[in-house]
C-alpha positions in Angstrom: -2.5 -7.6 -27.6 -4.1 -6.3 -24.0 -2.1 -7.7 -20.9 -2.7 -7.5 -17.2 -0.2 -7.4 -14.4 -0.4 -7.8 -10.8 1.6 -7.2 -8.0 0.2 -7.1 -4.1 2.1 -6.3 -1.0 1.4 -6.0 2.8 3.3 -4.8 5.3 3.1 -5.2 9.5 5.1 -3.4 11.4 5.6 -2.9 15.1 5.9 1.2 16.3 7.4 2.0 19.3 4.5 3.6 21.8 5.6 7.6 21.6 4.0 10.2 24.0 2.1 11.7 21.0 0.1 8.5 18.8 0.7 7.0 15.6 -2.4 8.2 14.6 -1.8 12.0 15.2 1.1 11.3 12.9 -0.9 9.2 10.2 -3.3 12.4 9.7 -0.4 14.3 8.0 0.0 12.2 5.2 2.1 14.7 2.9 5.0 13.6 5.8 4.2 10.1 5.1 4.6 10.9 1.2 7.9 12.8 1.9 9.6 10.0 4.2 9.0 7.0 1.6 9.4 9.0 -1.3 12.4 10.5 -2.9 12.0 14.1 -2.3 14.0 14.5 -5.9 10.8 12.5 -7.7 8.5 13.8 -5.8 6.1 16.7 -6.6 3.0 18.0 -4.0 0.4 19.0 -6.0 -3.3 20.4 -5.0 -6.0 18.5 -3.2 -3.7 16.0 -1.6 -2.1 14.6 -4.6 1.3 14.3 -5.2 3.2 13.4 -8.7 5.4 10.6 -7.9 8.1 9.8 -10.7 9.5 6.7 -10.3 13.2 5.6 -11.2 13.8 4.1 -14.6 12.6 0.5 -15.3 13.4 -2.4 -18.0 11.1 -4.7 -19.5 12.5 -7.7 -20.8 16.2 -5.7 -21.5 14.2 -4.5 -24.5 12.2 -1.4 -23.6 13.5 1.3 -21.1 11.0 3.7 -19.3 10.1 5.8 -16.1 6.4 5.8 -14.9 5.0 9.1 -13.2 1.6 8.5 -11.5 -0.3 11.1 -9.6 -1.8 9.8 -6.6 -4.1 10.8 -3.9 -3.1 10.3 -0.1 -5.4 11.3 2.3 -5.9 10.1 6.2 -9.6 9.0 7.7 -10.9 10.3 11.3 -9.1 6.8 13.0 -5.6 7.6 11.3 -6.1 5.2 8.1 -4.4 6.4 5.4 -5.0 5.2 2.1 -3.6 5.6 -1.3 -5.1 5.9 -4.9 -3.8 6.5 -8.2 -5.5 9.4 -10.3 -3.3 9.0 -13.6 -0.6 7.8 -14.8 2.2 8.4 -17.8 4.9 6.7 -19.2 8.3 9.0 -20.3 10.3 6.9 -22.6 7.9 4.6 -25.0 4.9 7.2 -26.7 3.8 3.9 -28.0 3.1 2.3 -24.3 2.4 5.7 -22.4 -1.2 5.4 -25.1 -2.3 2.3 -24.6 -1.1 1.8 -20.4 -3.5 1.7 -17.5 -2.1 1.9 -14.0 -4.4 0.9 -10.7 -2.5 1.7 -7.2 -4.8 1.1 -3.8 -3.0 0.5 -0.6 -4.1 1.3 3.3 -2.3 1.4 6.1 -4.3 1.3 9.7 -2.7 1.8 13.0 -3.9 -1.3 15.1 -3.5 -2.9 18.7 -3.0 -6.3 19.5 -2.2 -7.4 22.6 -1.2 -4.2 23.9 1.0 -3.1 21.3 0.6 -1.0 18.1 0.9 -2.1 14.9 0.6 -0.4 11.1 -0.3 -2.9 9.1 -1.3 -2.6 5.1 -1.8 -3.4 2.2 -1.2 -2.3 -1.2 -1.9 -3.7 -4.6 -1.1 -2.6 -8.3 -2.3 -3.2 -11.7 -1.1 -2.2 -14.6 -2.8 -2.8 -18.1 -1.2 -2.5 -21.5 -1.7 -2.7 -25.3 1.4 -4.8 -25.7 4.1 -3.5 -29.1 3.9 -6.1 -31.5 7.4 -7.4 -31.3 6.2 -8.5 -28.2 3.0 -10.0 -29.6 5.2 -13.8 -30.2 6.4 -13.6 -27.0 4.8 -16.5 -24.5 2.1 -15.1 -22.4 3.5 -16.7 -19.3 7.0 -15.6 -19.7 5.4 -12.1 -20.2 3.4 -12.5 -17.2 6.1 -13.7 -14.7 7.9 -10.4 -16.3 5.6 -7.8 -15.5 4.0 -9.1 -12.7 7.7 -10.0 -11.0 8.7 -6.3 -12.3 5.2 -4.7 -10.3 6.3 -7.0 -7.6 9.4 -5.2 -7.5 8.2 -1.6 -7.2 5.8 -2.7 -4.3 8.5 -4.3 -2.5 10.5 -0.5 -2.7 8.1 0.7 -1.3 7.7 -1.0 1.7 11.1 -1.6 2.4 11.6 2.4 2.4 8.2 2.5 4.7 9.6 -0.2 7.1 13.0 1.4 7.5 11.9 5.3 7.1 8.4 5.6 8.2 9.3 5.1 12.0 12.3 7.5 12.4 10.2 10.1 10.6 7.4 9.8 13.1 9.7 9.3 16.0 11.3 12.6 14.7 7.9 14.1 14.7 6.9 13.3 18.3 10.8 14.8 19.4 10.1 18.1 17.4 6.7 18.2 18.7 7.6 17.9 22.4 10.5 20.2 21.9 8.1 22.7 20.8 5.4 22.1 23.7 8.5 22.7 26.3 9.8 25.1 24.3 6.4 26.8 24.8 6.1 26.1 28.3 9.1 28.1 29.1 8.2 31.3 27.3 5.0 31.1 29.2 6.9 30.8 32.5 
């Protein structure tokens, strides 16, 4: 039995106007991966990808796993950065890691409204799955309100460690940056 669950997310967040922009910031995104992500789960890979393990999840108290995706994170020319998932895998459960699809999109674009700068996004997640057959009697709608409340759950993670660690890691980066422009400045005195 095939299921479908899905979560969405956005986020809007206010950003302090720094010397250097948001958007100079945005085009690194391996520093955006590193300040939401737990540097412990975390793996860069080639062609801006990055393997992302996730912490352990429950489903229904009665299966136990951890979900690695590999996704791509890559900035545009106006400091968008948007997110993809390339593949996916599923340590705990052979049987579900064979028969699971996962879909991650997001986008996150730097914008001004009345004078001040936002980064607002949006993210959304699907996950497919050849459900075990112990599950198979289980309602529909109590398996939906499951998974879809668990997906819910990750997306919320993330944006709570965006909200509260995104900023201080770009208002880090505009301090180190202008430490090394004075820094510069001096030698060339």
């Amino acid at each position: 039995m095939q299921i479908c669950f899905q979560a969405e997310e956005t986020v809007k967040l206010e950003v302090k106007q720094q010397a250097i922009p948001i958007q100079h910031y945005l085009r690194q995104p391996s520093r955006l991966v590193k300040a939401i992500a737990d540097r412990k789960l975390m793996t860069a890979l080639k062609d801006d990808c990055y393997r992302l393990q996730m912490h352990p999840l429950s489903f229904l108290d009665m299966y136990h796993f951890q979900p690695t995706a590999v996704l791509k994170v890559w900035s545009g020319a106006s400091g968008n950065v948007y997110v993809n998932s390339v593949s996916c895998e599923i340590k705990g459960i052979e049987y579900l890691n064979r028969r699971f699809s996962l879909q991650l999109k997001g986008k996150l674009t730097p914008t001004e409204i009345e004078g001040k700068v936002y980064l607002q996004g949006k993210a959304n997640l699907t996950v497919t799955v050849d459900l075990p057959p112990p599950l198979w009697l289980t309602p529909k709608s109590l398996l939906l309100t499951t998974g879809n409340s668990l997906l819910k759950g990750v997306l919320v993670r993330i944006k709570n460690k965006l909200m509260s660690q995104l900023l201080n890691d770009y208002y880090d980066f505009v301090k180190s940056e202008q430490e090394k422009t004075h820094s510069l400045g001096w030698q060339e005195a």
